[in-house]
PDB file with one MODEL, atoms N, CA, C and O in Angstrom:
MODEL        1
ATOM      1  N   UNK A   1     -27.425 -30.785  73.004  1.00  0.00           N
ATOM      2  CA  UNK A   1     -27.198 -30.250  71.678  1.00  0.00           C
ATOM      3  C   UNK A   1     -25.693 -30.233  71.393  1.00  0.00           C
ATOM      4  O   UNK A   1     -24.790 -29.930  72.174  1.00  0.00           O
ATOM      5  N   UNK A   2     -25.618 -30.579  70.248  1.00  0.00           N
ATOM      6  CA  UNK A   2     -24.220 -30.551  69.769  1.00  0.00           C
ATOM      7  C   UNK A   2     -23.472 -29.344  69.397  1.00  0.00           C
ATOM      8  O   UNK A   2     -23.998 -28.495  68.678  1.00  0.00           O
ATOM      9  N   UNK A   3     -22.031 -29.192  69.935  1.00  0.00           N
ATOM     10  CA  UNK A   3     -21.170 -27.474  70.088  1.00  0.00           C
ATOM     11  C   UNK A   3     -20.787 -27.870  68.856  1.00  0.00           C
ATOM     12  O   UNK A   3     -20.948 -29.002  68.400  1.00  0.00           O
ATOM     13  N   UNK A   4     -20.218 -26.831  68.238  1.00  0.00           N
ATOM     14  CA  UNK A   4     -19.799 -26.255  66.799  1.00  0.00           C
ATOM     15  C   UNK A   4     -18.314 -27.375  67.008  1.00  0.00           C
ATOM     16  O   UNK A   4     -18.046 -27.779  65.877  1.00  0.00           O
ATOM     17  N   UNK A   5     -17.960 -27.587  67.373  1.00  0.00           N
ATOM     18  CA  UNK A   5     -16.105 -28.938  68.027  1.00  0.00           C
ATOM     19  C   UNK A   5     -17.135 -30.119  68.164  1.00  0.00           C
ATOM     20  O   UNK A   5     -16.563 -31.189  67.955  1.00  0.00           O
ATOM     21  N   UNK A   6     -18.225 -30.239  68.396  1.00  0.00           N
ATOM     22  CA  UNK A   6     -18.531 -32.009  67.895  1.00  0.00           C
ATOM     23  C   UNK A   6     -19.054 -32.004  66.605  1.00  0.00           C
ATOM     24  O   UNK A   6     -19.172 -33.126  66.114  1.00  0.00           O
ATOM     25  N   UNK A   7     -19.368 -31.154  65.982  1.00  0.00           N
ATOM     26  CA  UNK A   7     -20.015 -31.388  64.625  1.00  0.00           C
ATOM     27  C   UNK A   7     -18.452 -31.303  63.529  1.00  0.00           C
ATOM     28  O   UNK A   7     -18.351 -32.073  62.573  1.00  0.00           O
ATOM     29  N   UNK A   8     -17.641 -30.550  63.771  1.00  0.00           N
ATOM     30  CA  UNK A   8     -16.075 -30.425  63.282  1.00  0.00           C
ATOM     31  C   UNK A   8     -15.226 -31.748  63.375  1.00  0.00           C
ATOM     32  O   UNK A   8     -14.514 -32.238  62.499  1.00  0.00           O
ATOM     33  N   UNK A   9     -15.462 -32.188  64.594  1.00  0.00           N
ATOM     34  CA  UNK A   9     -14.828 -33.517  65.182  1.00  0.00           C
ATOM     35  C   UNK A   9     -15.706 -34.763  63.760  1.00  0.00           C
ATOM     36  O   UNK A   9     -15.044 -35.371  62.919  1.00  0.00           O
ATOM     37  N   UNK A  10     -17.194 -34.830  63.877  1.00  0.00           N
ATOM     38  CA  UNK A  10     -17.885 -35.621  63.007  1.00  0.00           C
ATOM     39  C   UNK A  10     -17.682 -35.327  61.523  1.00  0.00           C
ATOM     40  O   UNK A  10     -17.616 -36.241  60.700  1.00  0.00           O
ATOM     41  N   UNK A  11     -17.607 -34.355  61.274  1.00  0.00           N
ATOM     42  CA  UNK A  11     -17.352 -34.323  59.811  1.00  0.00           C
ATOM     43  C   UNK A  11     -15.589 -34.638  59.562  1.00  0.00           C
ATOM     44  O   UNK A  11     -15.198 -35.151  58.513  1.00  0.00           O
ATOM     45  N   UNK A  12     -14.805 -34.317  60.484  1.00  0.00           N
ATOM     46  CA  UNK A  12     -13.152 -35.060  60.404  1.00  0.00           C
ATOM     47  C   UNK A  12     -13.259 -36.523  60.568  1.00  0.00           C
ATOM     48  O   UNK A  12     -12.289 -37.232  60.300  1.00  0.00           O
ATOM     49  N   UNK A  13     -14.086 -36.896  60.881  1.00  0.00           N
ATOM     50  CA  UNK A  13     -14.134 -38.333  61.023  1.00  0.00           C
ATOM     51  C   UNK A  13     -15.049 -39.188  59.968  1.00  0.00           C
ATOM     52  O   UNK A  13     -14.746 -40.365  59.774  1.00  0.00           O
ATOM     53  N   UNK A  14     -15.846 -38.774  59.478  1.00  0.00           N
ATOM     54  CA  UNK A  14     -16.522 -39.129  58.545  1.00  0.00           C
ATOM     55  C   UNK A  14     -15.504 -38.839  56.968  1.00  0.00           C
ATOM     56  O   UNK A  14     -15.769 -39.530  55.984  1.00  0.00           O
ATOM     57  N   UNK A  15     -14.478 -37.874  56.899  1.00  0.00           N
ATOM     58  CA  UNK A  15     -13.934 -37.634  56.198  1.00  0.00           C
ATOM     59  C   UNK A  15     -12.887 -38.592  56.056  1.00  0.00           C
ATOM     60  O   UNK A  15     -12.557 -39.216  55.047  1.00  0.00           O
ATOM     61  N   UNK A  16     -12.570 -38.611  56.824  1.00  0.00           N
ATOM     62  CA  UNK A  16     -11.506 -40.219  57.075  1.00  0.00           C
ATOM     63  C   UNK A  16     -11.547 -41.344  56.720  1.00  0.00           C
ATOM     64  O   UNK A  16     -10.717 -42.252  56.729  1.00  0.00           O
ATOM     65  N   UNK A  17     -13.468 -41.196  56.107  1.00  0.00           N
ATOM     66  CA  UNK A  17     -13.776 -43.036  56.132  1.00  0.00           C
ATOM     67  C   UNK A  17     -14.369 -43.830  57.608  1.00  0.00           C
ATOM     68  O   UNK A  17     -14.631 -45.021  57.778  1.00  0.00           O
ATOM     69  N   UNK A  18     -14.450 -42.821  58.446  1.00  0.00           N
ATOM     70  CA  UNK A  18     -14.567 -43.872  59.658  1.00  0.00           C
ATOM     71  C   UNK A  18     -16.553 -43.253  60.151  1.00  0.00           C
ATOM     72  O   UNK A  18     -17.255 -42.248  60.261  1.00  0.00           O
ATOM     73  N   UNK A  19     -16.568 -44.508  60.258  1.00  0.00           N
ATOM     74  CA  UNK A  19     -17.683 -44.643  60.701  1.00  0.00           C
ATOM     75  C   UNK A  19     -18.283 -43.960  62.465  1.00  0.00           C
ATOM     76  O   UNK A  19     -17.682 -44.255  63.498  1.00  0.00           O
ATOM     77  N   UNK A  20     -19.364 -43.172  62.442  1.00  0.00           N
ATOM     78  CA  UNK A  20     -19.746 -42.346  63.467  1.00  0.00           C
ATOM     79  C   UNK A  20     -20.083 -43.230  64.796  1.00  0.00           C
ATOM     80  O   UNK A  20     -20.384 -44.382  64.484  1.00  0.00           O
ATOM     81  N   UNK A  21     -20.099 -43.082  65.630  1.00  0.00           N
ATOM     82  CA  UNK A  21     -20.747 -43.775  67.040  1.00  0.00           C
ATOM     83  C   UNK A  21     -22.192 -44.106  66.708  1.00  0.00           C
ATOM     84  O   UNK A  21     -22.827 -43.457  65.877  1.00  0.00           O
ATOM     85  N   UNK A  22     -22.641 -45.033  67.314  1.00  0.00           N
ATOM     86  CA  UNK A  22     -24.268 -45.524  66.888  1.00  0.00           C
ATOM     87  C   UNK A  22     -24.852 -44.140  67.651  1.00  0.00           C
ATOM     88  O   UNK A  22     -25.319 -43.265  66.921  1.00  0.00           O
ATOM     89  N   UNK A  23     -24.838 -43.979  68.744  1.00  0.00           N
ATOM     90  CA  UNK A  23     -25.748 -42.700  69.452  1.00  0.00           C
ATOM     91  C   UNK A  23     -25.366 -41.572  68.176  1.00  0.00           C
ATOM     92  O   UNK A  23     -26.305 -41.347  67.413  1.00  0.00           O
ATOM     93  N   UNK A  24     -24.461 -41.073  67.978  1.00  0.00           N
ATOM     94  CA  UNK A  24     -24.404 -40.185  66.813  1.00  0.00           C
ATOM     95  C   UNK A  24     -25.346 -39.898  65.994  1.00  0.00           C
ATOM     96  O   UNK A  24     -25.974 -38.851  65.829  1.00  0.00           O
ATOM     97  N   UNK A  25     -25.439 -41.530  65.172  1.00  0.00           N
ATOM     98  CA  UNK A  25     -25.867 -41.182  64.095  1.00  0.00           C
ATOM     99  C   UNK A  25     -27.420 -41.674  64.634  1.00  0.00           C
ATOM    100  O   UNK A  25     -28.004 -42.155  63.664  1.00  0.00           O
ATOM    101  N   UNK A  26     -28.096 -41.703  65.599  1.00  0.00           N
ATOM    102  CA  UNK A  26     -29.500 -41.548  66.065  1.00  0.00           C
ATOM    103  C   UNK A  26     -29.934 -40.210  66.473  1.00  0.00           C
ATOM    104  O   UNK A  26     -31.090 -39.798  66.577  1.00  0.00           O
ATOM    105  N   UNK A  27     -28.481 -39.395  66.756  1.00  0.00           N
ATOM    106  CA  UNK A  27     -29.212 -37.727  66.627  1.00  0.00           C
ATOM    107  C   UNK A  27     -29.038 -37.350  65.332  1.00  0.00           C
ATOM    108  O   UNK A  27     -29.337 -36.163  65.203  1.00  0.00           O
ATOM    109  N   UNK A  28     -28.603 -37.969  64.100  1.00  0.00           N
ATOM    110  CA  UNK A  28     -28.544 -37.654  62.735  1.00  0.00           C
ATOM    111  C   UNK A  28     -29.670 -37.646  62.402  1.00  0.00           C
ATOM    112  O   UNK A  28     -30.219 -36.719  61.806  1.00  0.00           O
ATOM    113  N   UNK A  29     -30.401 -39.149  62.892  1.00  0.00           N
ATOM    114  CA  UNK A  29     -32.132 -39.557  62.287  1.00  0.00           C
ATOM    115  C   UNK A  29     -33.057 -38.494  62.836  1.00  0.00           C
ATOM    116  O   UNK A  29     -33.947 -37.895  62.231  1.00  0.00           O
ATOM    117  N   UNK A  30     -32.671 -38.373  64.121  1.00  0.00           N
ATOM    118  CA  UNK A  30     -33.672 -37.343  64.778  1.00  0.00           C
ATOM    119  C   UNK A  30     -33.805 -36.221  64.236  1.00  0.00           C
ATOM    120  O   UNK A  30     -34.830 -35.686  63.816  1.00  0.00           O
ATOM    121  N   UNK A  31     -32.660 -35.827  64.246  1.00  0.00           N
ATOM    122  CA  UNK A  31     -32.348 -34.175  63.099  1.00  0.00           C
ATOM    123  C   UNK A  31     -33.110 -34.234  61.930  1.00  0.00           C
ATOM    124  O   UNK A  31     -33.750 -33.248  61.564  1.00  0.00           O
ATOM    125  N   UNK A  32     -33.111 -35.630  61.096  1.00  0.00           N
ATOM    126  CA  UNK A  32     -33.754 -35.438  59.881  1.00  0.00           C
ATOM    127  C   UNK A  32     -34.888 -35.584  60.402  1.00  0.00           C
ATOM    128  O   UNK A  32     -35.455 -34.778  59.664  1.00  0.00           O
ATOM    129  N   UNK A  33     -35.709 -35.953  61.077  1.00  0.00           N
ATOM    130  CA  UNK A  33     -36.939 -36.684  61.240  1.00  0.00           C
ATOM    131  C   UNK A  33     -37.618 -35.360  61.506  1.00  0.00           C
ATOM    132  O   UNK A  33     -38.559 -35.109  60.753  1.00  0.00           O
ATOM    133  N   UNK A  34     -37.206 -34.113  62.795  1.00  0.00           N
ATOM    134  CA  UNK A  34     -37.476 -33.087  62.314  1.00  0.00           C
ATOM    135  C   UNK A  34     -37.423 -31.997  61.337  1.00  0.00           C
ATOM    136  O   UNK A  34     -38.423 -31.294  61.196  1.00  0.00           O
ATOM    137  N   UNK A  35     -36.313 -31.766  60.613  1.00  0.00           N
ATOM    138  CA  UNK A  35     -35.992 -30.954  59.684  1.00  0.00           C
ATOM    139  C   UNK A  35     -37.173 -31.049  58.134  1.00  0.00           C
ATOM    140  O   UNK A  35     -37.529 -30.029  57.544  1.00  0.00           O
ATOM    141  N   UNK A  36     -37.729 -32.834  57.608  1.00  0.00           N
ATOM    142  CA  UNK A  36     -38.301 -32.915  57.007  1.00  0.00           C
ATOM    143  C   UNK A  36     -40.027 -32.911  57.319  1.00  0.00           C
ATOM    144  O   UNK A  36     -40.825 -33.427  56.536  1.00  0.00           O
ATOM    145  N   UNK A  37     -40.339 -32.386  58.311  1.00  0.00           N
ATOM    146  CA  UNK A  37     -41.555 -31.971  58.414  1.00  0.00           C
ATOM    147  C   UNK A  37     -41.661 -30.108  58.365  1.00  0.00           C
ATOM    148  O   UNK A  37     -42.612 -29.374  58.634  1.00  0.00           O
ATOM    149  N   UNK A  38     -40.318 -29.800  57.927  1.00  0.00           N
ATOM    150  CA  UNK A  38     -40.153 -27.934  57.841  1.00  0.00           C
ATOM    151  C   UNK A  38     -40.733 -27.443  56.495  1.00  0.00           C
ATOM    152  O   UNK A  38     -39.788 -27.360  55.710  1.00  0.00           O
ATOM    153  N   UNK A  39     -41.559 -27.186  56.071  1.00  0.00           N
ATOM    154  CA  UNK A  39     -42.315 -26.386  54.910  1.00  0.00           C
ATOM    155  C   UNK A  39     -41.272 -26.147  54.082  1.00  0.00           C
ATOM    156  O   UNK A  39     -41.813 -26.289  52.985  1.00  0.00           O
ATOM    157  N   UNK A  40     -40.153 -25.883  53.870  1.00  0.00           N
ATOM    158  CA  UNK A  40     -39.470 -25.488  53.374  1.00  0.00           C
ATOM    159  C   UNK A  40     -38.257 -26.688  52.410  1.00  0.00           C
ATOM    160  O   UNK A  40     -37.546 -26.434  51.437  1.00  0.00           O
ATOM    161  N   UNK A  41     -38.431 -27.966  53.167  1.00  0.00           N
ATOM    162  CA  UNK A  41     -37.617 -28.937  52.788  1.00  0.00           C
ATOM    163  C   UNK A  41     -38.763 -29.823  52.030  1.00  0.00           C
ATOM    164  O   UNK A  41     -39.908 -30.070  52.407  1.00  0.00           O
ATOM    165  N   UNK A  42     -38.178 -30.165  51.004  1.00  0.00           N
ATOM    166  CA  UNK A  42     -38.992 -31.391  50.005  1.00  0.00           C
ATOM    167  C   UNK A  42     -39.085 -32.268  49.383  1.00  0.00           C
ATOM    168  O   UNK A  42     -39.092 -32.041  48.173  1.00  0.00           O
ATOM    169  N   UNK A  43     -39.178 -33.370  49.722  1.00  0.00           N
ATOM    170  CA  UNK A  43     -38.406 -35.012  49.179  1.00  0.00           C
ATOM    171  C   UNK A  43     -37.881 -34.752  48.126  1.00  0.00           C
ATOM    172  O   UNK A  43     -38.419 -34.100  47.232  1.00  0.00           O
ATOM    173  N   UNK A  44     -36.711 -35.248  48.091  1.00  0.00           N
ATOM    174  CA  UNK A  44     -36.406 -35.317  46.266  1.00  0.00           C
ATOM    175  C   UNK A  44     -35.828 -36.970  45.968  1.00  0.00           C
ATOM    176  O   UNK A  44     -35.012 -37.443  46.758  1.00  0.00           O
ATOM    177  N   UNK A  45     -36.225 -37.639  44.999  1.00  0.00           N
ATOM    178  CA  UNK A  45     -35.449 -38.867  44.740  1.00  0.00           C
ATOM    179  C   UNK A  45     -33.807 -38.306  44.322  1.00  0.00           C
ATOM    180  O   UNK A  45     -33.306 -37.257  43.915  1.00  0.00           O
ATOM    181  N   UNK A  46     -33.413 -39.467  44.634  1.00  0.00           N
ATOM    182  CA  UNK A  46     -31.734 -39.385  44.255  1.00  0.00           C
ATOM    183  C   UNK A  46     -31.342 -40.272  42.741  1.00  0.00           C
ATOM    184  O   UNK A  46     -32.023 -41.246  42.418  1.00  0.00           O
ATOM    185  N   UNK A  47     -30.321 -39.856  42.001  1.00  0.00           N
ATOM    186  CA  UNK A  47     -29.439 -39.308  42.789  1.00  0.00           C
ATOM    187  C   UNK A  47     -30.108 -37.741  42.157  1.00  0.00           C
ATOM    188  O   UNK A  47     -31.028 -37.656  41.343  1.00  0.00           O
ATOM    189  N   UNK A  48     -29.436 -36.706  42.722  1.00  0.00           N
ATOM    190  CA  UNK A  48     -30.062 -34.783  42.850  1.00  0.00           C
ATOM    191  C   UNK A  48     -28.731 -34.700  41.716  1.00  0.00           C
ATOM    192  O   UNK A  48     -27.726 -35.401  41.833  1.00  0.00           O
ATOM    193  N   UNK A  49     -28.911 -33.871  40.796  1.00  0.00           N
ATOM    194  CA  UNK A  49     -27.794 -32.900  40.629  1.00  0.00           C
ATOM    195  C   UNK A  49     -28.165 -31.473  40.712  1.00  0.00           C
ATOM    196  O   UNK A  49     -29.016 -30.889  40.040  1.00  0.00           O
ATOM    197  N   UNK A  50     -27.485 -31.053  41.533  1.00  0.00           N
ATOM    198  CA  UNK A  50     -27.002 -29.284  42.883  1.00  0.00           C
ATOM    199  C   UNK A  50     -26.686 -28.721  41.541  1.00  0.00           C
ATOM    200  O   UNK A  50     -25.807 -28.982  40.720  1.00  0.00           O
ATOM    201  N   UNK A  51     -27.837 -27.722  41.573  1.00  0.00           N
ATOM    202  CA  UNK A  51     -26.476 -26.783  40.652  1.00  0.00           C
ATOM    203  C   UNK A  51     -26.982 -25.036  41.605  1.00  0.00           C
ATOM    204  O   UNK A  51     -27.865 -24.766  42.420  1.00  0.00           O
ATOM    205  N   UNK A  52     -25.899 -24.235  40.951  1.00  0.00           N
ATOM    206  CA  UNK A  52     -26.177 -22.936  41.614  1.00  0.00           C
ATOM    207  C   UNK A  52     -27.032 -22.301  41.186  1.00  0.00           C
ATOM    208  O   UNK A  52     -27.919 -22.846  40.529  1.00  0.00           O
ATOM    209  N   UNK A  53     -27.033 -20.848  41.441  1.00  0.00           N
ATOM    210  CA  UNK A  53     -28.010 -19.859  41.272  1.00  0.00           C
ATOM    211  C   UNK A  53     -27.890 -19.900  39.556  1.00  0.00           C
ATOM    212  O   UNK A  53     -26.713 -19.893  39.197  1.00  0.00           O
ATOM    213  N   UNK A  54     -28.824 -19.941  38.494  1.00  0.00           N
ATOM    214  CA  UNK A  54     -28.687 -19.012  37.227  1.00  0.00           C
ATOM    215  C   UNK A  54     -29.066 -18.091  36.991  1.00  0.00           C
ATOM    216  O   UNK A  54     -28.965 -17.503  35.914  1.00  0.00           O
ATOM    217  N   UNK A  55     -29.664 -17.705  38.078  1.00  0.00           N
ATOM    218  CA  UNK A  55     -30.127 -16.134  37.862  1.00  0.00           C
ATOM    219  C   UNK A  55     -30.917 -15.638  36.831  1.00  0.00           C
ATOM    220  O   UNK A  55     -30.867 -14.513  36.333  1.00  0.00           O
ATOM    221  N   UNK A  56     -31.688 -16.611  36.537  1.00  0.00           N
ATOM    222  CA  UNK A  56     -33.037 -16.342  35.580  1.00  0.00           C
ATOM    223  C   UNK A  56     -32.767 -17.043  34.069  1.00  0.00           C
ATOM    224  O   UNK A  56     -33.491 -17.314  33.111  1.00  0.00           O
ATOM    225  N   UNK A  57     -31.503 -17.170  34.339  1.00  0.00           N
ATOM    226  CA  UNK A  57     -31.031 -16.873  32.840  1.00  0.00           C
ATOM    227  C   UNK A  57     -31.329 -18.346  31.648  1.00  0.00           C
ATOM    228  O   UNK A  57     -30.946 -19.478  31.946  1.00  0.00           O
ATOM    229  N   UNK A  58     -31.918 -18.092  30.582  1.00  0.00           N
ATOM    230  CA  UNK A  58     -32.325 -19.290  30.136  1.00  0.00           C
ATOM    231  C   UNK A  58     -31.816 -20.136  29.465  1.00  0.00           C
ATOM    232  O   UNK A  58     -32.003 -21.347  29.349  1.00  0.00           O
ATOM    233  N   UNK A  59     -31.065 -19.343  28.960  1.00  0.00           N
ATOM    234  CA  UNK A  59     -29.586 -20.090  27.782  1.00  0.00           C
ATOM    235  C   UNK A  59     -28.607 -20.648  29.071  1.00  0.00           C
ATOM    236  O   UNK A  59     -27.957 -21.451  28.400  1.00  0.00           O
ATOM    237  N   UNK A  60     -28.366 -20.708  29.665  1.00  0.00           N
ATOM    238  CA  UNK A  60     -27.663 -21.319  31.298  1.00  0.00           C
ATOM    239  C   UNK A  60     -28.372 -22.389  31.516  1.00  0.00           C
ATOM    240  O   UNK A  60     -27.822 -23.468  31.735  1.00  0.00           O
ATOM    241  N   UNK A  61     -30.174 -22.196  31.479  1.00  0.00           N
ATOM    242  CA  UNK A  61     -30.826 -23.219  31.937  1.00  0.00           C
ATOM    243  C   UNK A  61     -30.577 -24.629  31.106  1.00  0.00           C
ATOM    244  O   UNK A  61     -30.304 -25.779  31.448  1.00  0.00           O
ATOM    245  N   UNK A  62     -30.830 -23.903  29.726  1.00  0.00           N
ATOM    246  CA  UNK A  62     -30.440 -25.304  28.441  1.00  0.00           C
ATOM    247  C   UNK A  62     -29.208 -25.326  28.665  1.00  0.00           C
ATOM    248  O   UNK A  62     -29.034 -26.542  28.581  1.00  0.00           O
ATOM    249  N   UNK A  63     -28.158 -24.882  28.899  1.00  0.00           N
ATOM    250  CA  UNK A  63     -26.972 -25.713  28.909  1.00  0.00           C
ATOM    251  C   UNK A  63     -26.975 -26.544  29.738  1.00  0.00           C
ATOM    252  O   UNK A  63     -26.602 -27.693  29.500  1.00  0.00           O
ATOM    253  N   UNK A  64     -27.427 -26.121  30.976  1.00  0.00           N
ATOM    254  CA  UNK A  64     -27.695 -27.482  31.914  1.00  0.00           C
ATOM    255  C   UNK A  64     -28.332 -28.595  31.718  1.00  0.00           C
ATOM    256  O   UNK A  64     -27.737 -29.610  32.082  1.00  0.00           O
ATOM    257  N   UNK A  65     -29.623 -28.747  31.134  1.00  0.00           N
ATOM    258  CA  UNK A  65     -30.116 -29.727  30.536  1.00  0.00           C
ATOM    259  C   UNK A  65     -29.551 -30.559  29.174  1.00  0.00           C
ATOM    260  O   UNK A  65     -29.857 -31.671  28.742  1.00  0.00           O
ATOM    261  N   UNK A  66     -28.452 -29.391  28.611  1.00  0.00           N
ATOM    262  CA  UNK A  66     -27.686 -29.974  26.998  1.00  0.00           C
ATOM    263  C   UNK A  66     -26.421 -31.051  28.414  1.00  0.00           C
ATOM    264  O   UNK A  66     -26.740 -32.218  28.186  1.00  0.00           O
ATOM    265  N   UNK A  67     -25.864 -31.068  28.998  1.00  0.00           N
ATOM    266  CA  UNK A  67     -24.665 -31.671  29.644  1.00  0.00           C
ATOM    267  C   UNK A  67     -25.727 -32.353  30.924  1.00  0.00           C
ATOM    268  O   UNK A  67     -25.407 -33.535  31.049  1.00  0.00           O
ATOM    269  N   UNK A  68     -26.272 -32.180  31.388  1.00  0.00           N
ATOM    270  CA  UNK A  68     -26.899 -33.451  32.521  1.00  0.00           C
ATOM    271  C   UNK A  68     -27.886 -34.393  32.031  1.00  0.00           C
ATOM    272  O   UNK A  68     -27.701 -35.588  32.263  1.00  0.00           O
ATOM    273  N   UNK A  69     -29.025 -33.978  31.311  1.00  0.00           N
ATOM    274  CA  UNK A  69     -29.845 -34.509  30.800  1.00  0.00           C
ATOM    275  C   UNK A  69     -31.180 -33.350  31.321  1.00  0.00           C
ATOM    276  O   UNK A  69     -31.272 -32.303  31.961  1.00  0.00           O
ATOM    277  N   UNK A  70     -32.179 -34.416  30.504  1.00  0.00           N
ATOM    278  CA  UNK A  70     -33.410 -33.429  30.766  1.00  0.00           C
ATOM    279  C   UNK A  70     -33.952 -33.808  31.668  1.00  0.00           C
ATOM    280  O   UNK A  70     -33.605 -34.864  32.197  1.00  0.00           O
ATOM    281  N   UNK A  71     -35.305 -32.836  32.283  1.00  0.00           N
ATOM    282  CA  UNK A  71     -36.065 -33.398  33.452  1.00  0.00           C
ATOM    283  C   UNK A  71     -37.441 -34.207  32.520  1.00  0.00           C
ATOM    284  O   UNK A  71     -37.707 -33.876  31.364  1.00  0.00           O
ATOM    285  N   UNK A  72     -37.975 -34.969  33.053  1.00  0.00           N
ATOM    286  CA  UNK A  72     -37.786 -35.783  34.135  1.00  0.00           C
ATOM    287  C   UNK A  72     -36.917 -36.979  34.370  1.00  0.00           C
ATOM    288  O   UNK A  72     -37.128 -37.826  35.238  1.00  0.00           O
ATOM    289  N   UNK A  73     -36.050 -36.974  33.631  1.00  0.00           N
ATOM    290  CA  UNK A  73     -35.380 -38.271  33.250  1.00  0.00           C
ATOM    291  C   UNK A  73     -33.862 -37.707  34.464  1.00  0.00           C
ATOM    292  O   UNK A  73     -33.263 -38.640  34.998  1.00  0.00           O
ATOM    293  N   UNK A  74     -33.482 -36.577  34.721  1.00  0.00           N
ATOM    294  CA  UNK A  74     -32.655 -36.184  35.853  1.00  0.00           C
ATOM    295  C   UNK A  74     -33.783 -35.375  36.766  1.00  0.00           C
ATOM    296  O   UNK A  74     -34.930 -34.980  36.555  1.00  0.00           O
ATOM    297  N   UNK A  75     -32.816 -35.332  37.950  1.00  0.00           N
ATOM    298  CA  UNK A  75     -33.526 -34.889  39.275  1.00  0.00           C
ATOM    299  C   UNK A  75     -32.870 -33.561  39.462  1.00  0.00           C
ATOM    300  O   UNK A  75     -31.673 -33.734  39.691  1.00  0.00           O
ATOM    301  N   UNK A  76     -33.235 -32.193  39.450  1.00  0.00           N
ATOM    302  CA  UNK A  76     -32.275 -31.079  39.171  1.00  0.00           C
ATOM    303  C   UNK A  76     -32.737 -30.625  40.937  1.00  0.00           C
ATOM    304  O   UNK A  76     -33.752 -30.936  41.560  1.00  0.00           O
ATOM    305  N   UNK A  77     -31.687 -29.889  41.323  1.00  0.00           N
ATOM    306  CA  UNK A  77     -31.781 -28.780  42.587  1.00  0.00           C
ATOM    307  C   UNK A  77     -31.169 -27.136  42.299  1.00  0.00           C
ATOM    308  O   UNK A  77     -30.060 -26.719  41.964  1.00  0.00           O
ATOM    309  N   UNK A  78     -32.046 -26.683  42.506  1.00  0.00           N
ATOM    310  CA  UNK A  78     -31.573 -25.226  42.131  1.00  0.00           C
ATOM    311  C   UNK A  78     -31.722 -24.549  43.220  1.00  0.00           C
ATOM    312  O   UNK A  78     -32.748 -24.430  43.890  1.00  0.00           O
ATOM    313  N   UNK A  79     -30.172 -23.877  43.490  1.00  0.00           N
ATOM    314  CA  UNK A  79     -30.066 -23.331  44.686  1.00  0.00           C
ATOM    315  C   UNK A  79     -29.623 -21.633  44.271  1.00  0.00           C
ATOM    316  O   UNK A  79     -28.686 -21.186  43.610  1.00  0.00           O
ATOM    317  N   UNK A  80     -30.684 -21.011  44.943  1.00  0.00           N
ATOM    318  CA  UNK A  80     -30.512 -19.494  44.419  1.00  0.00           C
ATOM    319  C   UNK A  80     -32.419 -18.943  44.437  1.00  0.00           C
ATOM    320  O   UNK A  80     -33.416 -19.538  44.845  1.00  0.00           O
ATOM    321  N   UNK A  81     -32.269 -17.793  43.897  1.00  0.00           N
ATOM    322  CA  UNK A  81     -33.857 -17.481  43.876  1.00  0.00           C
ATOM    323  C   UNK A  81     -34.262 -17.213  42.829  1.00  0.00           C
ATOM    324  O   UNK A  81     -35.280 -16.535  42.686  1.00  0.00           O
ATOM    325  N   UNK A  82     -33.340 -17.829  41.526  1.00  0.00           N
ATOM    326  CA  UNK A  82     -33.735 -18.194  40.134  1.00  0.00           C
ATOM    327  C   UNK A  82     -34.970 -16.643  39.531  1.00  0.00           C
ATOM    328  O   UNK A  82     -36.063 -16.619  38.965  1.00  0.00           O
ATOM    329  N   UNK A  83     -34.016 -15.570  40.053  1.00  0.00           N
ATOM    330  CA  UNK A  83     -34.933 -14.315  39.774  1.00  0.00           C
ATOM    331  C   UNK A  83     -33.651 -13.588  38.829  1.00  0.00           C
ATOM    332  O   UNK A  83     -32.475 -13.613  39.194  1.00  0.00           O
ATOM    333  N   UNK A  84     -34.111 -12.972  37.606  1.00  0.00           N
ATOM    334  CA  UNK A  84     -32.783 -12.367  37.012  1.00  0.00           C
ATOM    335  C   UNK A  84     -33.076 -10.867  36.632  1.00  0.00           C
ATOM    336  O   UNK A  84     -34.247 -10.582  36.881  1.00  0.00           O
ATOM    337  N   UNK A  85     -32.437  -9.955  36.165  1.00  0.00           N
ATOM    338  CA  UNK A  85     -32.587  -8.685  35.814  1.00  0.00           C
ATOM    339  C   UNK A  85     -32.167  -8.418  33.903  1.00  0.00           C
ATOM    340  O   UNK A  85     -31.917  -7.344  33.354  1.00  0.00           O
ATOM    341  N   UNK A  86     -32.204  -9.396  33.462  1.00  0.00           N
ATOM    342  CA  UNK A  86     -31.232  -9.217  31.891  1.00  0.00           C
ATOM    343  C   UNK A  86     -32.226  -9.843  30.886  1.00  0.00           C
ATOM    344  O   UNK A  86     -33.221 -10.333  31.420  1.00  0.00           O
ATOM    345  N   UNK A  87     -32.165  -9.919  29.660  1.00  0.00           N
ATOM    346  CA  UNK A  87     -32.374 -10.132  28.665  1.00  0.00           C
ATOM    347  C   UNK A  87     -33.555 -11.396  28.581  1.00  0.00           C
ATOM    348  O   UNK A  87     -34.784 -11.373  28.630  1.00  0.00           O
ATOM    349  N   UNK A  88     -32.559 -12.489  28.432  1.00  0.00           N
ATOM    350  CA  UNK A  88     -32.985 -13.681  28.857  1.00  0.00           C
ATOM    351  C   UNK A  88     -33.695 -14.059  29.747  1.00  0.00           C
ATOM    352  O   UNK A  88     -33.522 -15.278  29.725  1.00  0.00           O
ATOM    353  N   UNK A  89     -34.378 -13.845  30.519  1.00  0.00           N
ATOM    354  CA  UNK A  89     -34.851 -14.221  32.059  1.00  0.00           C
ATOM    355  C   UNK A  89     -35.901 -14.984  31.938  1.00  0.00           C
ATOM    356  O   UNK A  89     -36.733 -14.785  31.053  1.00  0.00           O
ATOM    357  N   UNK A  90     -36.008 -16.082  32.928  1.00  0.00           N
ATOM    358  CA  UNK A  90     -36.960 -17.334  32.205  1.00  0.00           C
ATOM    359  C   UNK A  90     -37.941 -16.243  33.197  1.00  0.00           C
ATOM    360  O   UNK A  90     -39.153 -16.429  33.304  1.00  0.00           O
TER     361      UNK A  90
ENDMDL
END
């Protein structure tokens, strides 16, 4: 298993432009190969646009869709638990 100084070392090097060791990037595949059978992870086509938490909020939600585009025509990721306490709350 890889220490917290080889994963630091790989991301300084990948940052650089330089390409990882072949064994490397076969514990990359492996990593994914398990990680995407976790209940919790779920294909998404690319390209994703990440956005943060909005916190329920719905006038936030349309602005996002007024400046990226709409779904299904973009691929959205919402990271947060999209739960809000205010006015608006989808």
């Amino acid at each position: 298993m890889s220490s917290q100084s080889d994963r630091d070392r790989q991301i300084e090097h990948l940052m650089d432009c330089k390409p990882l060791p072949e064994a490397e990037v076969r514990t990359c595949d492996q990593t994914r190969t398990i990680l995407v059978e976790e209940w919790n992870v779920q294909p998404m086509k690319c390209p994703v646009t990440v956005c943060g938490n909005i916190h329920g909020q719905f006038h936030d939600l349309l602005e996002l869709f007024r400046i990226g585009g709409s779904a299904p025509d973009t691929n959205y990721l919402f990271i947060g638990d999209c739960v809000g306490f205010v006015v608006y709350v989808i």
